[in-house]
C-alpha positions as CSV (number, residue, x, y, z in Angstrom):
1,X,-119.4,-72.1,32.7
2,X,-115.7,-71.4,34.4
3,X,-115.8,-69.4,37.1
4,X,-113.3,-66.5,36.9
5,X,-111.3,-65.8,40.2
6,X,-113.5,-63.0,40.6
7,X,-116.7,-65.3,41.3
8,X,-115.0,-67.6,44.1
9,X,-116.1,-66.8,47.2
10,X,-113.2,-64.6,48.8
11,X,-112.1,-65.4,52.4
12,X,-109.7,-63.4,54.9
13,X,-108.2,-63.7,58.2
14,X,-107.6,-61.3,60.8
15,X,-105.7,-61.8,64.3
16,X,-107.5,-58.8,65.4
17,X,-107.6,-55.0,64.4
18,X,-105.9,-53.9,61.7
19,X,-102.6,-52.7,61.9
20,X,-102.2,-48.9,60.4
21,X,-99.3,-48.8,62.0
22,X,-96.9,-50.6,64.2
23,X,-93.5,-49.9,65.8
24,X,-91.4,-51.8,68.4
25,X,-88.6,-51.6,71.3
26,X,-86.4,-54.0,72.0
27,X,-85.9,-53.4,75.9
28,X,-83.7,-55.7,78.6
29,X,-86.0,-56.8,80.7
30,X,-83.3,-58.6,83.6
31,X,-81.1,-55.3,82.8
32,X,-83.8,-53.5,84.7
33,X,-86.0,-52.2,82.1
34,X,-89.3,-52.3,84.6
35,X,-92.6,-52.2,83.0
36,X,-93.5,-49.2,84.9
37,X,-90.2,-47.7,82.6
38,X,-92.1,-48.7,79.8
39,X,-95.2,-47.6,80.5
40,X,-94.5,-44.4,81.5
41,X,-92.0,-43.9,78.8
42,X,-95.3,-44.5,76.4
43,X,-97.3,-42.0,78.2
44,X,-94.9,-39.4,78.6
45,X,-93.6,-39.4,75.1
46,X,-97.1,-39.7,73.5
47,X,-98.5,-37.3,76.2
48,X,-99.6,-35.0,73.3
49,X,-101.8,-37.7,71.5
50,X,-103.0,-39.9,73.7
51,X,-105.3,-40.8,77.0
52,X,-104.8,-44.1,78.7
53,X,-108.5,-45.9,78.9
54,X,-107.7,-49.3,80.0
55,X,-105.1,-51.5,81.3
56,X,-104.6,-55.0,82.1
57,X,-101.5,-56.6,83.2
58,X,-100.0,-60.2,83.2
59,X,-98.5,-61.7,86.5
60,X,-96.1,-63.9,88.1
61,X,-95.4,-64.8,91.7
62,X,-92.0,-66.0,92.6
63,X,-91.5,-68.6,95.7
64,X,-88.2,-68.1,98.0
65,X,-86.0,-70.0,95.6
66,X,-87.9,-67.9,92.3
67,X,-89.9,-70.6,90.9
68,X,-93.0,-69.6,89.6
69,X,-95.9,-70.3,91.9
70,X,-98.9,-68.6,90.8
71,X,-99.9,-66.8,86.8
72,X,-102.9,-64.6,86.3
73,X,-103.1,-63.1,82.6
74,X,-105.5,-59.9,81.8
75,X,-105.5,-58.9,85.4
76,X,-107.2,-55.2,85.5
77,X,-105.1,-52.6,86.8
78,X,-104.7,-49.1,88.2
79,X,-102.7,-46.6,86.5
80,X,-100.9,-44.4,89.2
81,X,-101.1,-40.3,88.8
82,X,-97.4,-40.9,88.2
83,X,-97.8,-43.7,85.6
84,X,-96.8,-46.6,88.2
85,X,-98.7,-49.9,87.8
86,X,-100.9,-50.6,90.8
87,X,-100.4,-54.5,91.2
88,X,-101.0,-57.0,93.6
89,X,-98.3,-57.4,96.3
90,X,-95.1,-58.6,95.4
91,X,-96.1,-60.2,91.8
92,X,-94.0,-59.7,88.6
93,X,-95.4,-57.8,85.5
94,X,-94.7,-60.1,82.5
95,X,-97.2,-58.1,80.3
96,X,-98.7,-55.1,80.0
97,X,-101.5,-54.2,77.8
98,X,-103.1,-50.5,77.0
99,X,-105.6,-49.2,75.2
100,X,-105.6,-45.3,74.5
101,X,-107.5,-42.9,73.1
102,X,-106.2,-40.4,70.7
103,X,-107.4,-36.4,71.5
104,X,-110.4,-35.0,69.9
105,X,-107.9,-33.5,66.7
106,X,-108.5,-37.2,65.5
107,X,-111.6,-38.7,67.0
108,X,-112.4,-42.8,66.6
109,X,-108.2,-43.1,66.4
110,X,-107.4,-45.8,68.4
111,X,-103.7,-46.5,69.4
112,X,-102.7,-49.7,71.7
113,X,-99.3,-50.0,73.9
114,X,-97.8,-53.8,74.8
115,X,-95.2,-54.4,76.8
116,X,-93.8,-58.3,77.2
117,X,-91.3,-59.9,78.9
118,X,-89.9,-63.2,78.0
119,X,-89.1,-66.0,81.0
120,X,-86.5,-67.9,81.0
121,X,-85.9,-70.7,83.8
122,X,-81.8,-72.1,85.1
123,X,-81.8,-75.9,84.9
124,X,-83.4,-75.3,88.6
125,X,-86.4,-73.9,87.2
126,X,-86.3,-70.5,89.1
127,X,-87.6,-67.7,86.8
128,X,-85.6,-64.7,85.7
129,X,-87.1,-62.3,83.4
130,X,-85.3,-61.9,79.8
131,X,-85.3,-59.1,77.2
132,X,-88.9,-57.8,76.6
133,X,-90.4,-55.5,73.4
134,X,-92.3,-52.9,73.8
135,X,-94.7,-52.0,71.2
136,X,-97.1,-48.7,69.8
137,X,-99.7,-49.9,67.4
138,X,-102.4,-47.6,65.4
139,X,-105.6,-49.1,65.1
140,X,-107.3,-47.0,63.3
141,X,-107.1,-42.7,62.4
142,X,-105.2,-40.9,59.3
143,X,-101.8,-40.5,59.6
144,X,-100.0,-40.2,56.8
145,X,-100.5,-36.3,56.3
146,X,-100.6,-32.7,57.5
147,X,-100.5,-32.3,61.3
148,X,-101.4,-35.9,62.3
149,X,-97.8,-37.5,60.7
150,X,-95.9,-34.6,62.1
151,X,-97.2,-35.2,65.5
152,X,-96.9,-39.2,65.6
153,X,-93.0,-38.5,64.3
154,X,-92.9,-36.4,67.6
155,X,-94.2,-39.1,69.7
156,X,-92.4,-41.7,68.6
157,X,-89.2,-39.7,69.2
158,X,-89.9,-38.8,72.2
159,X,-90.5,-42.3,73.2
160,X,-87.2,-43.6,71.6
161,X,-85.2,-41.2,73.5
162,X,-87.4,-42.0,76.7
163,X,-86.9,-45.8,76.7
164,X,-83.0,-45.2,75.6
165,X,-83.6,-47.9,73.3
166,X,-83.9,-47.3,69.0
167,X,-86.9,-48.5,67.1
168,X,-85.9,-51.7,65.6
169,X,-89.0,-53.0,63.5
170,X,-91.9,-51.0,61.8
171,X,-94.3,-52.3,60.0
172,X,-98.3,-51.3,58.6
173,X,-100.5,-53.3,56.5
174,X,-102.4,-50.3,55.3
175,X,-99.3,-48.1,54.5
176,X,-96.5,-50.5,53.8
177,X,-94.7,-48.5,51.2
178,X,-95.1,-45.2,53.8
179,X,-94.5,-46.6,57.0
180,X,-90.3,-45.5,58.5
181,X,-89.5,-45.8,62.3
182,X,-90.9,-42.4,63.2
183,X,-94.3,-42.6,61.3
184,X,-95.0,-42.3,57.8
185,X,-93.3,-40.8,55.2
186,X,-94.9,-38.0,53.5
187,X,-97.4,-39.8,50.8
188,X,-96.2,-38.9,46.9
């Protein structure tokens, strides 16, 4: 007997949660584009939607000629009342990473905020931050529809005009034919 492609074992890989949805900033880090910007820029424009539950942070400290001395990566942090990173002394945030929780209108919705910056070194190897992305995913949650779409189109607004900077990639594996750089289109 042949098997038919529907008999083979089926495998898949994942690099994590699935993607509903996914939209991204470029920003200019060295232009002064601080992560603190960034964050609060997130929270601000997705104030209606979301509640920061944790936050981690990747670090850097600089020597007196700015070499890089010392990394620490998923380093816990404190969220301010005014949406400043709490950090250890002088270090450099090279990463943020956020998880939020979405209000009780959508409960189980998950929605993640990253913020990188890229390092470049001089031929002296002293450390200057580059451009960085910022970057809204949707873990999980409905979105294409009704109240839910209208209110992530807001957000993401919101958080374009914030950061001064357009969306410049969007992307879902779930909705790929819906998903537009303020949400998803209305399905049909």
């Amino acid at each position: 007997m042949n098997p038919r492609r529907s008999d083979r074992a089926q495998a898949s890989v994942s690099s994590g949660p699935r993607r509903v949805g996914s939209w991204t900033i470029s920003q200019d880090a060295g232009g002064g584009t601080h992560p603190d910007a960034a964050v609060s820029a997130f929270l601000t424009g997705f104030a209606d939607l979301v509640t920061a539950t944790h936050v981690v942070v990747d670090l850097m400290w600089l020597g007196p000629s700015r070499e890089v001395v010392r990394t620490v990566e998923a380093q816990p942090a404190i969220l301010t009342a005014d949406l400043r990173l709490d950090v250890a002394g002088d270090a450099v945030v090279t990463g943020v990473y956020l998880d939020c929780a979405v209000d009780d209108t959508s409960p189980g919705t998950a929605i993640t905020f990253y913020y990188g910056s890229v390092v470049e070194f001089d031929e002296q190897d002293r450390a200057r931050l580059a451009e960085a992305q910022a970057m809204v995913t949707l873990t999980s949650g409905e979105w294409t529809t009704g109240h839910s779409r209208e209110r992530l189109e807001t957000a993401l607004k919101e958080w374009e005009r914030l950061t001064g900077a357009p969306i410049v990639e969007w992307r879902s594996s779930v909705h790929p034919d819906l998903v537009f750089p303020h949400g998803f289109a209305p399905p049909g």
